[in-house]
N, C-alpha and C positions, 0 to 999 in steps of 0.2 A: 684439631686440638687447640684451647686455648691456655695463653701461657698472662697470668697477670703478675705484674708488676706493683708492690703496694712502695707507700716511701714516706716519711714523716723529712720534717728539715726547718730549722730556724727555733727547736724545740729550748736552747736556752736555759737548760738547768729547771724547765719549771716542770716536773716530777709531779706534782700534786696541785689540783686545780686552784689555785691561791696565788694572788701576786704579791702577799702578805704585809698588806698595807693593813688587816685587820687577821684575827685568827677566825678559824673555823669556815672557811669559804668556801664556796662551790662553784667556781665560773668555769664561763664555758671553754675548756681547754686543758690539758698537761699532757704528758705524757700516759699516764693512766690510763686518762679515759682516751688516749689514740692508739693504747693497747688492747682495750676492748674492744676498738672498731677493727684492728687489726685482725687481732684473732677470729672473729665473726665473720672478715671479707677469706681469711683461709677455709675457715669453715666451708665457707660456699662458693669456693672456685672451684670452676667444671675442670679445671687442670691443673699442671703444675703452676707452684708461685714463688716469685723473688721479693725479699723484701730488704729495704737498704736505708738506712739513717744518713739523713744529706748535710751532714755539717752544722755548725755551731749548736753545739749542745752541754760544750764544756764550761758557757760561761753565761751570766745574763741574769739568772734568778739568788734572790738572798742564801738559798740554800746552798747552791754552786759557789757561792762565794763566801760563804763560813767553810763550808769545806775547803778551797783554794786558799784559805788567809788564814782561819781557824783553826780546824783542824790539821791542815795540810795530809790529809789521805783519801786521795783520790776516788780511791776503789771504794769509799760510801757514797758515791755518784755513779761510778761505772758499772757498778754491781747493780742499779736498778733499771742501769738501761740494756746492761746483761740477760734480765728477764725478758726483756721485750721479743728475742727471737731476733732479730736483725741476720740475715745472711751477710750482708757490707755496710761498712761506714763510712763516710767521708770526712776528708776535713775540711772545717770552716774557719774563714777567715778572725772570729774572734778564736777562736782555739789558744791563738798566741797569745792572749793576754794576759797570761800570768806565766809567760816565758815557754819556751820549747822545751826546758830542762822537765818543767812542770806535765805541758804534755806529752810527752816521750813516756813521763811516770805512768800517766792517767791511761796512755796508751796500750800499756803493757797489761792492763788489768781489765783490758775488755778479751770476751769469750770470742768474739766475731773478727773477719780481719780489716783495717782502715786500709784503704787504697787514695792515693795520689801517685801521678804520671807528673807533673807540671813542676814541683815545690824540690829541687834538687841541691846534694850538698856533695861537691867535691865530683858533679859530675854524673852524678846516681841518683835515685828517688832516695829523698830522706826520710819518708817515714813508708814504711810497708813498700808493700808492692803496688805496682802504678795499673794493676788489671785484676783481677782472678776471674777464671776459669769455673765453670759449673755444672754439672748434669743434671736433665730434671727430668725425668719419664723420659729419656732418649733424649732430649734437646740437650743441644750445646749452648752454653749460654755465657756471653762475655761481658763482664761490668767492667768500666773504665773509668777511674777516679777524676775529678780534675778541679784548682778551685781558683775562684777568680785571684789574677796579677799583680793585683793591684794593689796590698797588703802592703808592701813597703811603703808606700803612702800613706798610711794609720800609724802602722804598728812603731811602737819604743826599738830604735834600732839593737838594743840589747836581747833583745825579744824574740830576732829572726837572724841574728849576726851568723853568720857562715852559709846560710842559707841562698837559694836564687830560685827567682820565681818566674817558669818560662812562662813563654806566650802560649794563653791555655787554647788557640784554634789550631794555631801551627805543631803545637803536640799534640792535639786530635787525627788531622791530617797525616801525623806522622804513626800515629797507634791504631787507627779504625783500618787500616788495611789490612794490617798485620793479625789483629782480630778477624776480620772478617774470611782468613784463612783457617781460622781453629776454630770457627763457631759458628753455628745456625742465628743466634740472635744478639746485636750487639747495642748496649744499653752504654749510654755515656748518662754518669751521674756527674752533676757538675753544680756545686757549691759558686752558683754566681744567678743574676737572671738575666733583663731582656733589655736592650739598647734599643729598641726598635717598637713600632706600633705592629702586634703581632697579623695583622688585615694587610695593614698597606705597605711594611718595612719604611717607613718613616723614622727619622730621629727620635727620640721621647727624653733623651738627654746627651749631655757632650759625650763624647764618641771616643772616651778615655781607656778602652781595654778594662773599666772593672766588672761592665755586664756583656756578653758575648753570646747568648744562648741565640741568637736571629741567626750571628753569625753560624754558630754550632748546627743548627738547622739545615742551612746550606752544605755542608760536609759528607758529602758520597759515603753510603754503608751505616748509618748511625739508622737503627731501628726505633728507638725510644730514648726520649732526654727528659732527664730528672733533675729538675732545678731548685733552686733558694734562694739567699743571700736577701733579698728585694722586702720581703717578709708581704707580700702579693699574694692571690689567690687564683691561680691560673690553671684553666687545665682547655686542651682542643688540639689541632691539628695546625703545623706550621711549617710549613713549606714541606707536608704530607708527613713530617714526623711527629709524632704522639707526644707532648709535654705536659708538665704537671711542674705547679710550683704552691705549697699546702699552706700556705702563710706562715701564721708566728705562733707560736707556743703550745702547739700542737691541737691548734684550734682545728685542722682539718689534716687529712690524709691522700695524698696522690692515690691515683689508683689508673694506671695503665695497662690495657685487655688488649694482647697482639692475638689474630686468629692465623693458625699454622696448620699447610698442608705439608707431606712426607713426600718429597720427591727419591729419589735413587740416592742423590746426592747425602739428604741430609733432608732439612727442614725449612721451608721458607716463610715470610711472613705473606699473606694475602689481604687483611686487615687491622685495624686497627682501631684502637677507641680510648678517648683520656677523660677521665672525670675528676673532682673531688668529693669524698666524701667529710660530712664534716662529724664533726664527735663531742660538739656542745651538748646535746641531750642525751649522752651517753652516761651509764656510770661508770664512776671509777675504777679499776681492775684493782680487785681485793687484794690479788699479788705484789701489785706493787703498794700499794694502801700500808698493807702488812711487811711488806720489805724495809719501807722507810718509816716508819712509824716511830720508831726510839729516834732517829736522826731527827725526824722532823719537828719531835718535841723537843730536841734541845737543840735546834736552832730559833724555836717559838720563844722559847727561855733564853735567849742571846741575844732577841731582837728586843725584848722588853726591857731588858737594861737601862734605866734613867742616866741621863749623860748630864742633861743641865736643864734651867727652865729659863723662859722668858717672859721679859718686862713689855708687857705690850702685845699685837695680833702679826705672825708671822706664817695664818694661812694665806694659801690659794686659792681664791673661790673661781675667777674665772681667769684662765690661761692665756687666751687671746689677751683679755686686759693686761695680764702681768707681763706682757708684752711690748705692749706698747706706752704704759706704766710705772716706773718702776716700783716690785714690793721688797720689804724689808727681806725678804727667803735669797733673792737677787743679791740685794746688796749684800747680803751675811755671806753668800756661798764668794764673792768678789774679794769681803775681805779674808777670808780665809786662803784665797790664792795668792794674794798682795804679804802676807805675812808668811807666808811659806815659801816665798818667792825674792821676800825683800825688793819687791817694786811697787811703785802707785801706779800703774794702769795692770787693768786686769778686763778678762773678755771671759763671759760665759752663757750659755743656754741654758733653756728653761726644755728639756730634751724632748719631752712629752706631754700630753693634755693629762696624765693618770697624777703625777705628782702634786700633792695637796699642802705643801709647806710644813710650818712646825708650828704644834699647839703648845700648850703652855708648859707641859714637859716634852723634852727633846730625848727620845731613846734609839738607840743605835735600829728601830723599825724604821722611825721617819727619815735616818739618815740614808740607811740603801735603798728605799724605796721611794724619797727622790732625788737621791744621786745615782743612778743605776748603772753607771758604767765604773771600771777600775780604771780610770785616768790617772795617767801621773801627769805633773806640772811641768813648761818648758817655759824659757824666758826669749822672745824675740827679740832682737833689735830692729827695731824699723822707723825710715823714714816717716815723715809726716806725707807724705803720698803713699805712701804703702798702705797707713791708718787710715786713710781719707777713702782709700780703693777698698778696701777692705768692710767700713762702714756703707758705702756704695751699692757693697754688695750683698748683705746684709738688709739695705733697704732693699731689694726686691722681693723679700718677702712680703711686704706690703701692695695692695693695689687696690684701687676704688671701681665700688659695684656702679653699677647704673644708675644710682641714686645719690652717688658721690661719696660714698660711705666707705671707712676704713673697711678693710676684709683681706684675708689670707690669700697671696697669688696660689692658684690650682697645681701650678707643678709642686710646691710644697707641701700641698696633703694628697696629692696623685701622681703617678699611679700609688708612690710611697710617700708614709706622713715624715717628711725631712724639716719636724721642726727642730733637729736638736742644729740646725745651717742657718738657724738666725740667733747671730751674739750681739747682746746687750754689753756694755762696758759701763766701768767706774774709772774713775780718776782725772777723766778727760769731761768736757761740755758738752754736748751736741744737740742738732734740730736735725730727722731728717723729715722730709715735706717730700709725701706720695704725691703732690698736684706735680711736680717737676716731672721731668724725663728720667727714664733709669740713667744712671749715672751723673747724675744732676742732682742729685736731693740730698745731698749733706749742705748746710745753709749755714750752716757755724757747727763748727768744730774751734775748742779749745781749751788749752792744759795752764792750769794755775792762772787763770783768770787771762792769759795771753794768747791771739790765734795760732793755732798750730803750724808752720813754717815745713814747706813741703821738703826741702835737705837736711831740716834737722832730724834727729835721732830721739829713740823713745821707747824704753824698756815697756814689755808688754809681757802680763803674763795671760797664756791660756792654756786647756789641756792639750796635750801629747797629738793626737788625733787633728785638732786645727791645725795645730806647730808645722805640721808635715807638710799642711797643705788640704786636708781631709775636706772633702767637702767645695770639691775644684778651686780653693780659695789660692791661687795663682799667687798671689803676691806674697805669700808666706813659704816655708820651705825649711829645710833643713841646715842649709847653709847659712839659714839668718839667727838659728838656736846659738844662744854666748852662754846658756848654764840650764840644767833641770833637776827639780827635787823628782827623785826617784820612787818617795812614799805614794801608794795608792790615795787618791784625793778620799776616799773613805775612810782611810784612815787619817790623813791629816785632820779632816771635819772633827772626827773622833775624839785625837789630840786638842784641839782648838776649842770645843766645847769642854773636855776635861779642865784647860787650863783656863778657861772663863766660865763659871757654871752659870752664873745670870748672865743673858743675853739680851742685850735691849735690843727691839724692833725699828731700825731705822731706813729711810729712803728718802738721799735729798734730792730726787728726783732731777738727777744731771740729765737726761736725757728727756727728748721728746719727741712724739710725731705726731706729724701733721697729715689730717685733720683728725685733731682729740675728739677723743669717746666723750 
């Protein structure tokens, strides 16, 4: 008998192939069209199938977030992913971003049940159950939730407050055995990915508990592991267990094939097999087409909204540039955190290559779709060595080819593209110079025409997510937060274009690197 495994994960609210930078699109990806590959691979499984939603789905696309801000009803998001069939869901670390109160709601309006074992309140699993149990043509089948730790490190501590997030190997360790007493096959779905070079178990980043799946690998009794968080495209055998991790926005679909012979006991595995399939040339599922279709035209009509115009050119044309650069999209998104903030230093990214700035009207499309997270604003205090380290490290994003030429270091677009880990700042001076050594290349730094003095102090605003530390930025933290605007940075944008409807185009290009384009 063969028993498959199918899995979506890192899907992000995007329901409908659009990332809705323009209407009427077709790209290659939503949920949709990972419904129609879905339903096609059940069609033509020789056996029984499990199929399980691996976290972050509640948050990420314009649509997800007129619902979470907008409308505030949940269930015209949950109700489409209702359709899909799902037997389990997980939870994903963005989940929390529009508070627990929020989805605890969202949770209650899904048909299928979410499982976490790791995410405990008051000593118990806080949302669902931490397993279920399943029959499928005689096999026993154990799913076991679990998402990566490391959440308190992002999230707005209002967001997660009562909550505890254990250590997701050592409640694996503690749940796969117990499983493997009720069940022929046990399936760890785990909303995190891979620390490790899946060939050699090599480092591939710091060794912080937010990606664990190597580690999970290694775990007695785990037959199949269903990963995400990473937004990767992984599927093969690792340390002889079967993984799948589908990328982002439901561009592909895990698909794990365990081969099961029938002993006395029960049913064992004797092979196994991990692929991706992907579902770019797929069309869309009519069902869901047809499910979201009044939603989705009035959030077309929400995004069209004229907010303000500008004086002057405030696109994007090439990203790397805006980079090292700075554009006027830069400086505007600086000042709108300086003024919501009441400070003059302010730190932000350019999060991704897809953001194309603002054309000469600014409608609330161009502002989620290049501001694309729900950040709220925190205010740091920090030393002038904190800023200097911080800067620091920010310049290794930079690094020079063989021909001496500015270019992106490779851990920032590999295995995951981590451009939203290099911030650009206003209010302050700087040079950093790629010919130095890492930790050497800040060359001037300085605030109000004076060098920055490593024991003085320096209000800084950035979003939520860096404040914490996000993004291993060690010198930041929690402890160094002295105030935060609570408003969603999309909405602030929002407010701040309302309350200035001409926007002049400006960038007095404080910063630099070395060697200019």
């Amino acid at each position: 008998m063969k028993l498959t495994i199918l899995s979506t994960s890192d899907t992000h609210g995007f329901v409908l192939p659009t990332n809705y930078v323009k209407r009427d699109q077709d790209l290659p990806f939503s949920l949709a069209k990972a419904k129609t590959v879905l339903d096609a691979q059940k069609a033509a499984a020789e056996g029984p199938v499990v199929t399980i939603e691996n976290g972050d789905w509640l948050q990420g696309s314009p649509l997800a977030y007129y619902v979470a801000k907008i409308s505030k009803q949940p269930d015209q998001l949950t109700r489409l992913y209702n359709e899909v069939g799902y037997d389990a869901g997980i939870i994903g670390n963005h989940e929390f971003n529009y508070g627990s109160d929020y989805l605890r709601q969202a949770l209650k309006t899904l048909t299928y049940p979410t499982l976490n074992a790791n995410i405990t309140e008051n000593g118990q699993p806080a949302f669902g159950a931490p397993y279920q149990l399943i029959e499928r043509s005689g096999v026993k089948i154990a799913i076991l939730g679990l998402t990566t730790n490391y959440i308190p490190h992002w999230e707005a501590p209002a967001h997660i407050a009562g909550l505890a997030f254990q250590d997701v190997v050592a409640t694996a360790k503690h749940y796969v055995p117990l499983l493997r007493q009720q069940a022929d096959v046990v399936i760890v779905a785990y909303h995190g990915g891979f620390e490790r070079n899946l060939q050699t178990g090599q480092p591939t980043e710091p060794l912080t508990g937010e990606n664990v799946g190597y580690a999970l690998t290694q775990v007695p009794g785990i037959d199949a592991l269903v990963t995400g968080h990473q937004h990767r495209q992984l599927a093969g055998l690792v340390n002889g267990v079967p993984i799948t991790q589908p990328g982002y926005r439901g561009e592909a679909i895990g698909k794990i094939t365990l081969d099961l012979n029938q002993t006395a006991s029960g049913y064992q595995v004797t092979a196994s097999k991990a692929v991706l399939v992907k579902t770019g040339g797929s069309i869309a599922s009519p069902t869901i087409l047809q499910s979201a279709a009044d939603l989705n035209q009035t959030v077309e009509t929400w995004l069209d909204q004229p907010l303000a115009h500008v004086k002057g050119d405030m696109r994007i044309q090439d990203p790397f540039a805006a980079r090292v650069h700075e554009v006027p999209y830069i400086e505007f998104i600086q000042k709108v955190q300086m003024a919501s903030t009441d400070t003059d230093i302010s730190g932000t990214a350019l999060f991704n290559n897809e953001g194309r700035g603002f054309g000469e009207t600014i409608d609330m499309r161009d502002v989620v779709t290049n501001y694309i997270y729900p950040n709220t604003l925190a205010v740091l205090r920090l030393t002038g060595a904190d800023l200097k380290a911080a800067l620091e490290q920010c310049a290794e994003y930079f690094s020079l080819d063989a021909d001496g030429k500015l270019t992106v270091t490779p851990r920032f677009e590999r295995p995951k593209p981590q451009h939203y880990n290099y911030d650009m700042y206003q209010g302050i001076d700087y040079t950093l110079d790629i010919h130095q050594p890492v930790g050497s290349r800040v060359t001037r730094l300085l605030y109000h025409g004076a060098p920055v003095q490593p024991t003085q102090t320096y209000d800084v605003a950035v979003n939520q997510y860096r404040a914490a530390g996000g993004g291993n930025f060690k010198m930041f933290g929690p402890d160094k937060v002295i105030r935060e605007n609570q408003k969603d940075m999309t909405e602030l944008i929002a407010d701040y274009l309302q309350e200035h409807p001409l926007i002049k185009a400006t960038a007095d290009q404080n910063f630099n690197v070395l060697p200019s384009m």
